[in-house]
mmCIF file as gemmi writes it, N, C-alpha and C atoms, coordinates in Angstrom:
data_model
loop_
_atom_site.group_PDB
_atom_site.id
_atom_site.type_symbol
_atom_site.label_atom_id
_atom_site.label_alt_id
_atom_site.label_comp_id
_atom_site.label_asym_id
_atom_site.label_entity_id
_atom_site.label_seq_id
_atom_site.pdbx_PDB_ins_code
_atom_site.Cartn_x
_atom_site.Cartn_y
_atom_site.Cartn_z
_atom_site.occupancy
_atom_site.B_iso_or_equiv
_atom_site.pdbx_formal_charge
_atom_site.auth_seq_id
_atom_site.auth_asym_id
_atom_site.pdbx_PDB_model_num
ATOM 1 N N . UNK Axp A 1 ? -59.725 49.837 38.754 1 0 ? 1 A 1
ATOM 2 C CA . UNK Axp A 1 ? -60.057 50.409 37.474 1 0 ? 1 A 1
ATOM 3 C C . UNK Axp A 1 ? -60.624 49.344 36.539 1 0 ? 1 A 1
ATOM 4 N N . UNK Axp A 2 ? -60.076 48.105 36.91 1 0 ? 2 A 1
ATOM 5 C CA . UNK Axp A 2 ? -60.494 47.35 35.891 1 0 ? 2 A 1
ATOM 6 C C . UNK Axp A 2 ? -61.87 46.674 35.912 1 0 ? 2 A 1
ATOM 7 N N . UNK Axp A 3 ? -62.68 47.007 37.078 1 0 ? 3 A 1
ATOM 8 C CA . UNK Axp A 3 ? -63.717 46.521 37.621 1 0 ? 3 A 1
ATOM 9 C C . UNK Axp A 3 ? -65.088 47.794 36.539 1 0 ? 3 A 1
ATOM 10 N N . UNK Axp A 4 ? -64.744 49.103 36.788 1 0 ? 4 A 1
ATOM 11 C CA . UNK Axp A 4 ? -65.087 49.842 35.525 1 0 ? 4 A 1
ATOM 12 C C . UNK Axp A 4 ? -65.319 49.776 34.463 1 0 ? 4 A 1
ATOM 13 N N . UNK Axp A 5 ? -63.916 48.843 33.654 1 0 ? 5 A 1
ATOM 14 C CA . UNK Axp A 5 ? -64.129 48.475 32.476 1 0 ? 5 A 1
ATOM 15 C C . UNK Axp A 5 ? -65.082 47.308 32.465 1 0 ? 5 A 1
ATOM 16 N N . UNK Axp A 6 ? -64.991 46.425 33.247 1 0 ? 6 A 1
ATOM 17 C CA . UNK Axp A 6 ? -65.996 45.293 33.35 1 0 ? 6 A 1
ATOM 18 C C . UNK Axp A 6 ? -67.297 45.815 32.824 1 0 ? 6 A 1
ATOM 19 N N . UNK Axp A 7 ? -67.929 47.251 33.688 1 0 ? 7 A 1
ATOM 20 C CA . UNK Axp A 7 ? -69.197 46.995 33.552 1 0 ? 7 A 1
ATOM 21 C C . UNK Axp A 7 ? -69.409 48.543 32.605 1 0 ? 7 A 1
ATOM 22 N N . UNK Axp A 8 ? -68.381 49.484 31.885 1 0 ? 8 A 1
ATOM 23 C CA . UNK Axp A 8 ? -68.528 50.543 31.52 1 0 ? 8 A 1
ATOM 24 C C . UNK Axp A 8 ? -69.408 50.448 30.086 1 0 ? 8 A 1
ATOM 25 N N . UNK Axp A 9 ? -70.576 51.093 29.429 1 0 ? 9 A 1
ATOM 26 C CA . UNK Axp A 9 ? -71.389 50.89 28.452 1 0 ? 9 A 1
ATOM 27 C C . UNK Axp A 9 ? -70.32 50.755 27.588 1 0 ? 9 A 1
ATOM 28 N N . UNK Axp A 10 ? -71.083 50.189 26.447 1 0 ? 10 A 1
ATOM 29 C CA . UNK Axp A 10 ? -70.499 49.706 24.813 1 0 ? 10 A 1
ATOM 30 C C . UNK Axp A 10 ? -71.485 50.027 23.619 1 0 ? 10 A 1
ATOM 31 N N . UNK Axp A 11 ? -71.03 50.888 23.09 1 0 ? 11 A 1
ATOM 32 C CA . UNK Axp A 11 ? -71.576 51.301 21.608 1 0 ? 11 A 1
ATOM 33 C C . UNK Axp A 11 ? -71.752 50.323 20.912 1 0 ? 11 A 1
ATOM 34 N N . UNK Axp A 12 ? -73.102 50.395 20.266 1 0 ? 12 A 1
ATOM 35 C CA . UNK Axp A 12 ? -73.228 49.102 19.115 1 0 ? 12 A 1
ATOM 36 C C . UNK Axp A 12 ? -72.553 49.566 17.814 1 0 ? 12 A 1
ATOM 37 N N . UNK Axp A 13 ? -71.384 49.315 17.005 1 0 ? 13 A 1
ATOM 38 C CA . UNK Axp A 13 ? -71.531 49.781 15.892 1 0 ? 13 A 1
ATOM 39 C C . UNK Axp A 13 ? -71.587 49.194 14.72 1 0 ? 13 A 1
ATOM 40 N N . UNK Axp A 14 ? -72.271 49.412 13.8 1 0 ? 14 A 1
ATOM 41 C CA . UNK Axp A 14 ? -72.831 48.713 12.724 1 0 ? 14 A 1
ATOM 42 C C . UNK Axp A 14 ? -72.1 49.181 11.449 1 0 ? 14 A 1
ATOM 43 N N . UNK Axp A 15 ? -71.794 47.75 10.58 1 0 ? 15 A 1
ATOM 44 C CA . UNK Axp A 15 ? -70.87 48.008 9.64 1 0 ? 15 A 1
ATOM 45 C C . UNK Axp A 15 ? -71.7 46.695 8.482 1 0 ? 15 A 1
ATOM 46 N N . UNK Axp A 16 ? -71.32 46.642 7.322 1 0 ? 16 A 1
ATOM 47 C CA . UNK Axp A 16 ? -71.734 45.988 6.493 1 0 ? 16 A 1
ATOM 48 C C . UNK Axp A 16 ? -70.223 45.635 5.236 1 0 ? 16 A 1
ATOM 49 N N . UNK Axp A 17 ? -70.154 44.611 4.884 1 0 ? 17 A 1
ATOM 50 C CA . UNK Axp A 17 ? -69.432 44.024 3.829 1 0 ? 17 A 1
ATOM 51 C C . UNK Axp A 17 ? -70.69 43.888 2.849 1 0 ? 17 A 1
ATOM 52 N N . UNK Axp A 18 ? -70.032 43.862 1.601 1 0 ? 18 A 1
ATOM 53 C CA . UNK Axp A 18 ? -70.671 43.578 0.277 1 0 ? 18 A 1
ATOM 54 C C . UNK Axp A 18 ? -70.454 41.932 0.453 1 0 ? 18 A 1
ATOM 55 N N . UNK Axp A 19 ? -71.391 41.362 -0.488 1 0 ? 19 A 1
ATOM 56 C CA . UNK Axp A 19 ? -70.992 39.782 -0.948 1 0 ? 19 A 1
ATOM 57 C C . UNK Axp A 19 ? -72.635 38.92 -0.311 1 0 ? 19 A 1
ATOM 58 N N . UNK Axp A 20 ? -72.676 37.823 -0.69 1 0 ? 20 A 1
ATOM 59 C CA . UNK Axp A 20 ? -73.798 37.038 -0.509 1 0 ? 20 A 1
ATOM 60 C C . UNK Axp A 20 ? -73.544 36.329 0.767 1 0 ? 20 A 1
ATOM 61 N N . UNK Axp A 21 ? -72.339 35.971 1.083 1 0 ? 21 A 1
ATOM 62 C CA . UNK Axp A 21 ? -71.821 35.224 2.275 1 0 ? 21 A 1
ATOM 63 C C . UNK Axp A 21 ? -72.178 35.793 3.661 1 0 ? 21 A 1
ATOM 64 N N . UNK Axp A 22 ? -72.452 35.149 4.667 1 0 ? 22 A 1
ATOM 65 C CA . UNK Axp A 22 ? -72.498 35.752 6.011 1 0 ? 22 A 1
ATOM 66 C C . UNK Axp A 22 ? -71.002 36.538 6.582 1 0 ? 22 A 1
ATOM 67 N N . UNK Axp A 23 ? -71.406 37.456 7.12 1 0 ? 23 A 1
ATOM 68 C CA . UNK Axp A 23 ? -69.439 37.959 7.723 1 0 ? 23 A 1
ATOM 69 C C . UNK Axp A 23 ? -70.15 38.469 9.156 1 0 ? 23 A 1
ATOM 70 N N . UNK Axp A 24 ? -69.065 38.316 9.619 1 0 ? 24 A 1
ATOM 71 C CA . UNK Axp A 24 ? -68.689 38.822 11.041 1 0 ? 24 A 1
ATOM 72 C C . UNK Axp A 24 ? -67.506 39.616 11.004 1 0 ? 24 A 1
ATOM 73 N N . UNK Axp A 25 ? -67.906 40.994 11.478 1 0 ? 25 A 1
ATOM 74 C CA . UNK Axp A 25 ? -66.876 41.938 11.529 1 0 ? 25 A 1
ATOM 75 C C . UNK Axp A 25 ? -66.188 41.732 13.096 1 0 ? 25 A 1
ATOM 76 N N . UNK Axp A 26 ? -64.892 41.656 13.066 1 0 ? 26 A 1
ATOM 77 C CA . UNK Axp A 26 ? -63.923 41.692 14.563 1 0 ? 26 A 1
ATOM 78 C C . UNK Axp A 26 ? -62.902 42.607 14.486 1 0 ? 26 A 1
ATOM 79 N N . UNK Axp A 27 ? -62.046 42.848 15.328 1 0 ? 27 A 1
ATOM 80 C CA . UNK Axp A 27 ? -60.801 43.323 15.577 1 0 ? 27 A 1
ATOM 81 C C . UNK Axp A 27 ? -60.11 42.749 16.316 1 0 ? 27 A 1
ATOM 82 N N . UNK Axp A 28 ? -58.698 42.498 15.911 1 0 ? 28 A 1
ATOM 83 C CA . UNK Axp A 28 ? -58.172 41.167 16.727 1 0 ? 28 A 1
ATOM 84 C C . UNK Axp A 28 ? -57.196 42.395 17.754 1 0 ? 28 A 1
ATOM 85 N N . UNK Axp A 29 ? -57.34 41.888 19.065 1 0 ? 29 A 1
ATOM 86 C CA . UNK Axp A 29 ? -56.03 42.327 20.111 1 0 ? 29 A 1
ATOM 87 C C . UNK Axp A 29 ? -55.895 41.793 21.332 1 0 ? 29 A 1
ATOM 88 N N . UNK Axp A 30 ? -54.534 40.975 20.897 1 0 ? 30 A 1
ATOM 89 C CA . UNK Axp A 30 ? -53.76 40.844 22.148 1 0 ? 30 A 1
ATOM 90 C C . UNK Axp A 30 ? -54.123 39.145 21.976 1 0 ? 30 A 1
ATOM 91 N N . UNK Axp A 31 ? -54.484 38.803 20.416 1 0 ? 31 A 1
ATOM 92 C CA . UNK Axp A 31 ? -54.679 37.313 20.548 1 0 ? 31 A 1
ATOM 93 C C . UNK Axp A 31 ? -56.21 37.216 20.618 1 0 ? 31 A 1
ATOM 94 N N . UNK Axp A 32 ? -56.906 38.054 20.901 1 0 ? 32 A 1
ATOM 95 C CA . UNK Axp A 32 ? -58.171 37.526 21.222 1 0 ? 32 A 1
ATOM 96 C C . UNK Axp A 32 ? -58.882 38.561 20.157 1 0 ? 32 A 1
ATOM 97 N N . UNK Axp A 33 ? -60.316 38.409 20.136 1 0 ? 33 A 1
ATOM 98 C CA . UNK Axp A 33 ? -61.154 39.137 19.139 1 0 ? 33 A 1
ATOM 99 C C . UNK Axp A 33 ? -62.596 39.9 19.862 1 0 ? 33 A 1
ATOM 100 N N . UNK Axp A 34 ? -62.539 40.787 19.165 1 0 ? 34 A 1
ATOM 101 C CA . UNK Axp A 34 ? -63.744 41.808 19.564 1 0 ? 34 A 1
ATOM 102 C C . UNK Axp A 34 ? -64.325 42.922 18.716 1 0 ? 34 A 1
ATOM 103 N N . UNK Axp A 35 ? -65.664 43.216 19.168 1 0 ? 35 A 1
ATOM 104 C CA . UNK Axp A 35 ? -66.069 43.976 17.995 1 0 ? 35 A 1
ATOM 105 C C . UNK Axp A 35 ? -65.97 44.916 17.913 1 0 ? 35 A 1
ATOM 106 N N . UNK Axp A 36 ? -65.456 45.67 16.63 1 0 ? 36 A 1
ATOM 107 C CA . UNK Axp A 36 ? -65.051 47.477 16.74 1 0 ? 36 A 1
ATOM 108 C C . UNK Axp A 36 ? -65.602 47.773 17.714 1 0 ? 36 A 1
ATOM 109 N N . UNK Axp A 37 ? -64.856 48.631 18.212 1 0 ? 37 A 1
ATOM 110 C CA . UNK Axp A 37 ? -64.739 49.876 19.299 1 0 ? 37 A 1
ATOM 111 C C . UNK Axp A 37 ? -64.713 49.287 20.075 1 0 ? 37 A 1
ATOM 112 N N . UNK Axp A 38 ? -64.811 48.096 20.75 1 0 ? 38 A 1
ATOM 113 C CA . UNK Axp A 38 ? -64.592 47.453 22.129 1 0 ? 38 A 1
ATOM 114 C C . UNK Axp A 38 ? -63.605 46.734 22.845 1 0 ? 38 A 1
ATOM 115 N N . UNK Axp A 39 ? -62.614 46.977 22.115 1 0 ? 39 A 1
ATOM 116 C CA . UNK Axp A 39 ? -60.928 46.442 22.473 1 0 ? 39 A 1
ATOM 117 C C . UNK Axp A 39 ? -60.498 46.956 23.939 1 0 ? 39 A 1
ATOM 118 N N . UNK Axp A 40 ? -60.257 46.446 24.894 1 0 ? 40 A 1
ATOM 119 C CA . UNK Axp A 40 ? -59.626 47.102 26.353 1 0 ? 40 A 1
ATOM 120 C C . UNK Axp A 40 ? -59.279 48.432 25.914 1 0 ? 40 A 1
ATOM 121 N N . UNK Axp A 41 ? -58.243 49.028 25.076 1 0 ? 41 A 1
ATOM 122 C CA . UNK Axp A 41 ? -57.773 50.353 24.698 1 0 ? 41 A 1
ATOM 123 C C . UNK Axp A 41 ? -58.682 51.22 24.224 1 0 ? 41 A 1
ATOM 124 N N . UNK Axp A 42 ? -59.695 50.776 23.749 1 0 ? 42 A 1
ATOM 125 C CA . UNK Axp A 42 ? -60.454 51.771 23.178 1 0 ? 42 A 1
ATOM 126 C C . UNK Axp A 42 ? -61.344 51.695 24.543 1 0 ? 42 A 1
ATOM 127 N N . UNK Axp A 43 ? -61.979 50.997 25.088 1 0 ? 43 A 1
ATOM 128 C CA . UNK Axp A 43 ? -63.014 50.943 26.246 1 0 ? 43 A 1
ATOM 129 C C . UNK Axp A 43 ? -62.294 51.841 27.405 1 0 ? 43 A 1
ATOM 130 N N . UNK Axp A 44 ? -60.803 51.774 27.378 1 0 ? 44 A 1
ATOM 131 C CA . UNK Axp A 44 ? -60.238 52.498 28.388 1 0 ? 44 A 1
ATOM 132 C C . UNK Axp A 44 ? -60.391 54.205 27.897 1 0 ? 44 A 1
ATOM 133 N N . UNK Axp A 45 ? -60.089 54.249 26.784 1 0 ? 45 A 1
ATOM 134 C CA . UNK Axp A 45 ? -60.103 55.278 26.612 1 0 ? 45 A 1
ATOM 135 C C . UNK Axp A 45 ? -61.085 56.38 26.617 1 0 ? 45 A 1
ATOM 136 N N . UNK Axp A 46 ? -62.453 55.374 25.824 1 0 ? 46 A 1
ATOM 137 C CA . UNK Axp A 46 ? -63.783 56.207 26.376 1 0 ? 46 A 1
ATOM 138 C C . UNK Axp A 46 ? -64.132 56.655 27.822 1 0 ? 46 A 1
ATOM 139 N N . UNK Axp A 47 ? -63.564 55.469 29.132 1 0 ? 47 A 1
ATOM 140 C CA . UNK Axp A 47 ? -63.811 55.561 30.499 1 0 ? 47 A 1
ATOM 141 C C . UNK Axp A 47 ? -63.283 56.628 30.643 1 0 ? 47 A 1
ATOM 142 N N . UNK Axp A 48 ? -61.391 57.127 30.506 1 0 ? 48 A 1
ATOM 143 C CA . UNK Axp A 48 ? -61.047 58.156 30.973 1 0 ? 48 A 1
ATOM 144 C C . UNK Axp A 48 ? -61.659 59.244 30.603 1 0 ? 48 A 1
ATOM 145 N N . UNK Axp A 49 ? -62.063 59.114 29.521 1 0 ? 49 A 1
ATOM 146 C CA . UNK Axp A 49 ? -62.517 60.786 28.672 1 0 ? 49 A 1
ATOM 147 C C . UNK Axp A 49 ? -63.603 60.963 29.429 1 0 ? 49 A 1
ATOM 148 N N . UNK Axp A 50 ? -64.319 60.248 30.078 1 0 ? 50 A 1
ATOM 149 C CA . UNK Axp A 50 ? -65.782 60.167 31.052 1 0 ? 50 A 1
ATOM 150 C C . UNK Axp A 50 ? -65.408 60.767 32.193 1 0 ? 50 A 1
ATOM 151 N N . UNK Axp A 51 ? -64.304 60.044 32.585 1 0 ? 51 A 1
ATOM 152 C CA . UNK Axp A 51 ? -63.575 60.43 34.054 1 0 ? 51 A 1
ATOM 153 C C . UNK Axp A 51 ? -63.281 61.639 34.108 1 0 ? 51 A 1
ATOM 154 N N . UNK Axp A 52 ? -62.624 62.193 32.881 1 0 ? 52 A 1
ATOM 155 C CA . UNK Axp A 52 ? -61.953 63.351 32.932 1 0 ? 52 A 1
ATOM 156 C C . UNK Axp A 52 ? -63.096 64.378 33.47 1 0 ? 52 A 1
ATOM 157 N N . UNK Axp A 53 ? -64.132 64.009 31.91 1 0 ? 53 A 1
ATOM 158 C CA . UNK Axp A 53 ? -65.307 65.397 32.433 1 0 ? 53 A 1
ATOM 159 C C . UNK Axp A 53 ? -66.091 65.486 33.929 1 0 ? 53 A 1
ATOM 160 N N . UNK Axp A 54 ? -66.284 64.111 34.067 1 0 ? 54 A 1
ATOM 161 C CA . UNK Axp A 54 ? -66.966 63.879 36.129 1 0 ? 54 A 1
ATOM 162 C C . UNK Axp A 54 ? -65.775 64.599 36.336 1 0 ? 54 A 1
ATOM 163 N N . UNK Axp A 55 ? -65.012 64.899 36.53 1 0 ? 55 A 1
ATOM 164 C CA . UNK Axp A 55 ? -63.369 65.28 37.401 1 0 ? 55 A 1
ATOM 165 C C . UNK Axp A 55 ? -63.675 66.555 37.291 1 0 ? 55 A 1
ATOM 166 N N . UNK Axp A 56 ? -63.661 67.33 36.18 1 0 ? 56 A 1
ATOM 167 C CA . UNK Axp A 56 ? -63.846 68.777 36.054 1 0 ? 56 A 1
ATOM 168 C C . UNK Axp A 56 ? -65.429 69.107 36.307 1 0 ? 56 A 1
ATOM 169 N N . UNK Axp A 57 ? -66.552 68.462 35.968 1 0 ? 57 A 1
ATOM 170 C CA . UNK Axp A 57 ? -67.618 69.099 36.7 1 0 ? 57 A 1
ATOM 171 C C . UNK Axp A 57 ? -68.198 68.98 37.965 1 0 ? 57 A 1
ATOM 172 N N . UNK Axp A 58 ? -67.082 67.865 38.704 1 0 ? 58 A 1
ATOM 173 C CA . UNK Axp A 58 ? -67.294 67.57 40.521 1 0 ? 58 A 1
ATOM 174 C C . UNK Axp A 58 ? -66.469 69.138 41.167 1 0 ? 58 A 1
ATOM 175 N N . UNK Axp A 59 ? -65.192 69.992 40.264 1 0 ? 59 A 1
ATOM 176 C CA . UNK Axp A 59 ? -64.038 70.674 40.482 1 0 ? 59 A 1
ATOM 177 C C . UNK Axp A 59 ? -64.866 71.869 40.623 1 0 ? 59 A 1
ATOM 178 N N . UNK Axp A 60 ? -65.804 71.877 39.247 1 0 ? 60 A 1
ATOM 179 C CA . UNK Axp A 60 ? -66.431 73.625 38.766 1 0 ? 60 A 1
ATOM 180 C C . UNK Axp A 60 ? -67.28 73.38 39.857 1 0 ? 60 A 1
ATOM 181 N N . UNK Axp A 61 ? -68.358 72.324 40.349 1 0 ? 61 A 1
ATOM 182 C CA . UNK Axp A 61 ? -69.234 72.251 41.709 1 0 ? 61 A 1
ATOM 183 C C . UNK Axp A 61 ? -68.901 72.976 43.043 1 0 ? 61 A 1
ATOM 184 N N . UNK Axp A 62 ? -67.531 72.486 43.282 1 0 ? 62 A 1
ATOM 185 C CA . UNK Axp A 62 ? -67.17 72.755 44.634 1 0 ? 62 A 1
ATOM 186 C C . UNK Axp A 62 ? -66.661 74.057 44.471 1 0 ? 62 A 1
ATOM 187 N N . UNK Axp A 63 ? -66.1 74.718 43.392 1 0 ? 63 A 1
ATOM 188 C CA . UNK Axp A 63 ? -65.716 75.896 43.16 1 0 ? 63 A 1
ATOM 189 C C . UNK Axp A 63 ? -66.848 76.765 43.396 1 0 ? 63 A 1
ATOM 190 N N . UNK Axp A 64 ? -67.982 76.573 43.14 1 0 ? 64 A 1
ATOM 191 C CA . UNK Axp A 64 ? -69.531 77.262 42.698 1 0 ? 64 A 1
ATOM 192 C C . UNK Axp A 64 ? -70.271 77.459 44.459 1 0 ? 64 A 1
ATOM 193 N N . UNK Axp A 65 ? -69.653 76.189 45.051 1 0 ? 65 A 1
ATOM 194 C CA . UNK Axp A 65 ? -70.278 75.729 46.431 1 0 ? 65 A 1
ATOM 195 C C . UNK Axp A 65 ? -69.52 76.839 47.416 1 0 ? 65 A 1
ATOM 196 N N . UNK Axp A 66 ? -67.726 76.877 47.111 1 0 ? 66 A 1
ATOM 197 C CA . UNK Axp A 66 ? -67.396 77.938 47.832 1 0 ? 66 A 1
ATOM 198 C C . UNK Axp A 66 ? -67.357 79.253 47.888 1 0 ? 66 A 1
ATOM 199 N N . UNK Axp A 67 ? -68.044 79.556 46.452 1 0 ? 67 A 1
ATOM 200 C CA . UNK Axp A 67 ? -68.098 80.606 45.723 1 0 ? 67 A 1
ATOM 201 C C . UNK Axp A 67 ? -69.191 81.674 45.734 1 0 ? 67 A 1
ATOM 202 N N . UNK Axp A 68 ? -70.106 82.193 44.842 1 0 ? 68 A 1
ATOM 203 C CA . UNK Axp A 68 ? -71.174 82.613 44.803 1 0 ? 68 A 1
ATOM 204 C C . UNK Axp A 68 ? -72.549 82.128 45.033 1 0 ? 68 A 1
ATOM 205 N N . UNK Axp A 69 ? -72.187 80.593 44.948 1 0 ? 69 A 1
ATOM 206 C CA . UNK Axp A 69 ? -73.499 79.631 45.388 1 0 ? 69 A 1
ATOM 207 C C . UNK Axp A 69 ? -73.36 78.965 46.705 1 0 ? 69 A 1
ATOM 208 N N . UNK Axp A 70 ? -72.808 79.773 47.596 1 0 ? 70 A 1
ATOM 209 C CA . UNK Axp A 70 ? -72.287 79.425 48.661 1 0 ? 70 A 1
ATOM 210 C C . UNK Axp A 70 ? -74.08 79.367 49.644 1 0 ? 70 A 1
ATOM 211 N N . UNK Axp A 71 ? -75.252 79.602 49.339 1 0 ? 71 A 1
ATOM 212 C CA . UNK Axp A 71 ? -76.243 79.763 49.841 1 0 ? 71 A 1
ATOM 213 C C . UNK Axp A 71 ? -77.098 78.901 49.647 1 0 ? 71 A 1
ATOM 214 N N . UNK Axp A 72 ? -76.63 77.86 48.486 1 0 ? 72 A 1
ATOM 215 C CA . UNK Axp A 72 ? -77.114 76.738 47.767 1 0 ? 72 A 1
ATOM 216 C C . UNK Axp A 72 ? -76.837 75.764 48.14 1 0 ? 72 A 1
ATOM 217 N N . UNK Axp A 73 ? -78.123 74.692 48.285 1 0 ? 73 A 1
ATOM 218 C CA . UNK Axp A 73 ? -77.478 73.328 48.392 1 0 ? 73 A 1
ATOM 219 C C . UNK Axp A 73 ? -76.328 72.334 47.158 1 0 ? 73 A 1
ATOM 220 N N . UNK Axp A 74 ? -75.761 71.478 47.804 1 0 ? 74 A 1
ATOM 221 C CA . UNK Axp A 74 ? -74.97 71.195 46.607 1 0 ? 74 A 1
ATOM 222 C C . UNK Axp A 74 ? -75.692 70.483 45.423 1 0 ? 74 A 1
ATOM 223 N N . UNK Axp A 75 ? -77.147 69.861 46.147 1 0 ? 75 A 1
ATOM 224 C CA . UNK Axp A 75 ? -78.172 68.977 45.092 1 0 ? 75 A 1
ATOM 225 C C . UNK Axp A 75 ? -78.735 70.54 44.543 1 0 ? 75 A 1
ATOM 226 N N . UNK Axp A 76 ? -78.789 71.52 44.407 1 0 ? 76 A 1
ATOM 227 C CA . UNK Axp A 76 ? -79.57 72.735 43.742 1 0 ? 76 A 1
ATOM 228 C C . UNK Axp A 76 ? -78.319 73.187 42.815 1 0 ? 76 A 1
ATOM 229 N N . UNK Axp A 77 ? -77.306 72.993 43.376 1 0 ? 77 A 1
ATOM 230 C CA . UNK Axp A 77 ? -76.343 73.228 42.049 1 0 ? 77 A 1
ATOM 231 C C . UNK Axp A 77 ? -76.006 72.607 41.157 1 0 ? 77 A 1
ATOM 232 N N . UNK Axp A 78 ? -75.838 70.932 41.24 1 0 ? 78 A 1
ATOM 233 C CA . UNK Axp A 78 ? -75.989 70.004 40.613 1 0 ? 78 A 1
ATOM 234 C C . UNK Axp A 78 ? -77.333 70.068 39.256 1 0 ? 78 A 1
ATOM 235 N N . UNK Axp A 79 ? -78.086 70.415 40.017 1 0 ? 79 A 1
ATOM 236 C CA . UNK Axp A 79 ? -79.354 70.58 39.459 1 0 ? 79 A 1
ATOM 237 C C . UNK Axp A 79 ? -79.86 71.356 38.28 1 0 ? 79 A 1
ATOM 238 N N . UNK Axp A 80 ? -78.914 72.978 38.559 1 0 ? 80 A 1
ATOM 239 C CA . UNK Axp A 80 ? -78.433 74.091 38.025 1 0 ? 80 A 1
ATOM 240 C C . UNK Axp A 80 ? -77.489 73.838 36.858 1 0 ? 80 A 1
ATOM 241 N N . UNK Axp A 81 ? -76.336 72.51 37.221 1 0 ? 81 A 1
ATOM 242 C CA . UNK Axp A 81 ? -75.345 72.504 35.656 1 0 ? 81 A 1
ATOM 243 C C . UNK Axp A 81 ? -75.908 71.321 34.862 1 0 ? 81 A 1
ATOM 244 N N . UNK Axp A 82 ? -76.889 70.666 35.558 1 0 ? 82 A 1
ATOM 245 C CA . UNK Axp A 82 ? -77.345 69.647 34.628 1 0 ? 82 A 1
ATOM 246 C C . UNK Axp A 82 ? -78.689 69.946 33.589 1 0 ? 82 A 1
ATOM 247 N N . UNK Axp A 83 ? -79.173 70.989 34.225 1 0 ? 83 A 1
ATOM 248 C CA . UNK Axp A 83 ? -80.098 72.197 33.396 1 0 ? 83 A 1
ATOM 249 C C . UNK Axp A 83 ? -79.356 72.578 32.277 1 0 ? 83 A 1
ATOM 250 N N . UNK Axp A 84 ? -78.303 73.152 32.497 1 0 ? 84 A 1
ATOM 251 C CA . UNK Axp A 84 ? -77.471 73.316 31.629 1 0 ? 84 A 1
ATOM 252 C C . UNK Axp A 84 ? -76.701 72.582 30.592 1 0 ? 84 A 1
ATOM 253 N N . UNK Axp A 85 ? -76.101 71.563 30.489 1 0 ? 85 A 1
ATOM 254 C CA . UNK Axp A 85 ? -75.554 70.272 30.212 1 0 ? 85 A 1
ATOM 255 C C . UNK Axp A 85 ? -76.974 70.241 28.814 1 0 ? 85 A 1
């Protein structure tokens, strides 16, 4: 799992302080520093919520495959919910 997080995308997010001085926005965890939204916990959390939906639209696929689209290839159904999507 942790090989995932290694390489899972990262949102840029952009923030601004008032003042003339240069700033660097961080979030400190676990001792170390990083920039909003990119803390292990939050990066994990975006992965699962990713995982979750691949999980349920690999589930509704094979449901569709044994189902009424049983005449379909599985790349024509794929094809079919990403039309959709």
């Amino acid at each position: 799992m942790i090989r995932y997080l290694l390489i899972f995308p990262m949102t840029a997010l952009l923030d601004a302080i008032s003042g003339a001085q240069a700033k660097l926005l961080l979030t400190e965890y676990d001792g170390k520093f990083y920039a909003p939204g990119t803390t292990p916990p939050e990066q994990f959390q975006r992965w699962d919520i990713c995982e979750d939906l691949a999980r349920q639209f690999s589930e509704k696929s094979l449901e569709s495959k044994a189902g009424k689209r049983a005449h379909m290839s599985e790349t024509e159904i794929l094809l079919q919910y990403y039309a959709r999507l």
